[in-house]
C-alpha positions in Angstrom: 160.0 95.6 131.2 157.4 95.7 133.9 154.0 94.8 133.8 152.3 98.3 133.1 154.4 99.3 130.1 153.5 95.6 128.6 149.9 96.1 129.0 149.9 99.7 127.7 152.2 98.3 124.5 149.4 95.7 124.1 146.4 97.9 124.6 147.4 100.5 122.1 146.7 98.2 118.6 143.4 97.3 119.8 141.9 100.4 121.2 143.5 101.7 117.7 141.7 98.8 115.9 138.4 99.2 118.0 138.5 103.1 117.3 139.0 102.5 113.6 136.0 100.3 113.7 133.5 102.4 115.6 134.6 105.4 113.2 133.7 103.2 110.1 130.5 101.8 111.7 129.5 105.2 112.4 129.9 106.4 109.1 127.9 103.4 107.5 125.1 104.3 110.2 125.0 107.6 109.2 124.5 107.3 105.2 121.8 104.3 106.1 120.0 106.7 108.8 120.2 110.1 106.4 118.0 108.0 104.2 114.7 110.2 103.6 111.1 108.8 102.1 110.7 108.8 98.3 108.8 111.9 97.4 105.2 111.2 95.6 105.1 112.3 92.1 102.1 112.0 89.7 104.2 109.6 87.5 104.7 107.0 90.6 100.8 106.8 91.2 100.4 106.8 87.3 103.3 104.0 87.0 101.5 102.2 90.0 98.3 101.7 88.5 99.8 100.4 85.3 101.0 97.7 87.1 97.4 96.3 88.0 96.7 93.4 86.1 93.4 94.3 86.3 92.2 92.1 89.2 93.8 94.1 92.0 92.0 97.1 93.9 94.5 99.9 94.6 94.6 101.4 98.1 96.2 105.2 98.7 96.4 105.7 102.5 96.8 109.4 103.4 98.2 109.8 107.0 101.3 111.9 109.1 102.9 110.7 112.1 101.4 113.4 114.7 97.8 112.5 113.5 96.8 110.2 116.4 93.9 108.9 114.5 96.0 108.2 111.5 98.5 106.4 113.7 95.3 103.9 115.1 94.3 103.2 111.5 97.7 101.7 110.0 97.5 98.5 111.7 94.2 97.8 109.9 95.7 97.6 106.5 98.2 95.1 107.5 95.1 92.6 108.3 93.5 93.7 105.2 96.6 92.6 102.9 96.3 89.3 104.9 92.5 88.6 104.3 92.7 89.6 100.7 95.4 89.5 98.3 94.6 91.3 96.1 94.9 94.7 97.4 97.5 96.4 96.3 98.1 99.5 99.4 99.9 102.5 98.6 100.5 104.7 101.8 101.3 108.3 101.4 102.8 110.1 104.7 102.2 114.1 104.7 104.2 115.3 107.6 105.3 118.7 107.8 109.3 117.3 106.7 110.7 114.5 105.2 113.4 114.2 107.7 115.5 111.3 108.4 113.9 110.0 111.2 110.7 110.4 110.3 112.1 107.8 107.4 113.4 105.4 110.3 109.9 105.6 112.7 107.8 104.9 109.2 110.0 101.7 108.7 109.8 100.7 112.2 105.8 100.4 111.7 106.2 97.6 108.3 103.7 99.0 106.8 102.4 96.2 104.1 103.0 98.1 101.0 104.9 101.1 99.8 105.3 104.6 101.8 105.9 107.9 100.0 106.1 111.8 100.8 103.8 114.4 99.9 104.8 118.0 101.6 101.3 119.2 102.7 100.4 122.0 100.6 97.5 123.6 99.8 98.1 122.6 96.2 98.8 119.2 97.1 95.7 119.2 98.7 93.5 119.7 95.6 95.1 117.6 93.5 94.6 114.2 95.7 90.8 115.0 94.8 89.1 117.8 94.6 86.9 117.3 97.0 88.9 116.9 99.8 89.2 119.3 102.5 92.5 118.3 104.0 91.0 115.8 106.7 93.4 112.9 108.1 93.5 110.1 107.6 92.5 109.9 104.1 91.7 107.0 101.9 91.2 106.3 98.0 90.0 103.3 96.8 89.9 101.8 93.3 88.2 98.6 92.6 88.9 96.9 89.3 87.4 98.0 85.7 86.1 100.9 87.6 87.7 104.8 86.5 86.3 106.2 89.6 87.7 105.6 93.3 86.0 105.9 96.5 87.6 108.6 98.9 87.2 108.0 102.7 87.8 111.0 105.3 88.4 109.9 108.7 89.5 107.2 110.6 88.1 104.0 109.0 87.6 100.7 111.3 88.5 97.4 110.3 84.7 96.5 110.1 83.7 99.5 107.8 86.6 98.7 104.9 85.9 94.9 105.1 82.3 95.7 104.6 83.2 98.0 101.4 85.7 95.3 99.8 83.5 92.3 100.4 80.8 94.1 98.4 83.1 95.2 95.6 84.6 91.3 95.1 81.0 90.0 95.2 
């Protein structure tokens, strides 16, 4: 037997075995990456503010991925949730589809707290609040023992929300 036909008889299990891997690691990629966002409901915000024991203020974050002011705001709640632990942040994404990647670029970002999909509807829209005109980012605070929240429109610096919770924990 010459050298050739050994190496050929030797390559043909692994590239066999290699193949058979990369087909099964595809197809464990693809079910983690079709992954979408949970959808928002009405019973996951109720559910959500069950849970506060009463002593945590409850942040819902209104944002989308092609909203450039939106996208310069996030990184402000993860120092919040550092400088006071009890907030409790809630963040909402309203692209136009809940696609796939737009599951994997939300990830990539770690917000600190839990990310959900609203489809952006006009309907939608009025029942976040009804006085909100449809501006992003939006934000909805609620301190605790208080039934009303406060409802931000706009970008929000770092300085403006620290000022707001420092005056509700005082």
């Amino acid at each position: 037997m010459n050298i050739q036909k050994f190496l050929r008889k030797k390559r043909t299990p692994r590239i066999d075995g290699h193949l058979l891997l990369l087909i099964l690691f595809s197809f464990g990629c693809a079910h983690s990456y079709a992954q979408k966002l949970p959808d928002w409901t009405d019973e996951i915000a109720v559910s959500k503010q069950g849970e506060l024991d009463g002593q945590s203020i409850f942040i819902t974050h209104y944002f989308a991925t092609w909203c450039k002011p939106c996208m310069e705001e996030l990184p402000v709640f993860d120092r919040l949730t550092k400088e006071h632990p009890t907030l409790v942040v809630k963040f909402v994404c309203l692209d136009l589809e809940n696609t796939p990647k737009l599951c994997r670029s939300i990830h990539k970002l770690r917000l600190p707290g839990e990310v959900c999909y609203l489809a952006p509807t006009n309907e939608h829209i009025t029942h976040i609040s009804p006085t909100w005109d449809g501006t992003l980012p939006f934000t909805s605070i609620r301190f605790p023992g208080e039934n009303t929240s406060i409802e931000l429109s706009g970008k929000q610096t770092s300085q403006s929300l620290q000022q707001l919770l420092e005056r509700h924990e005082n």
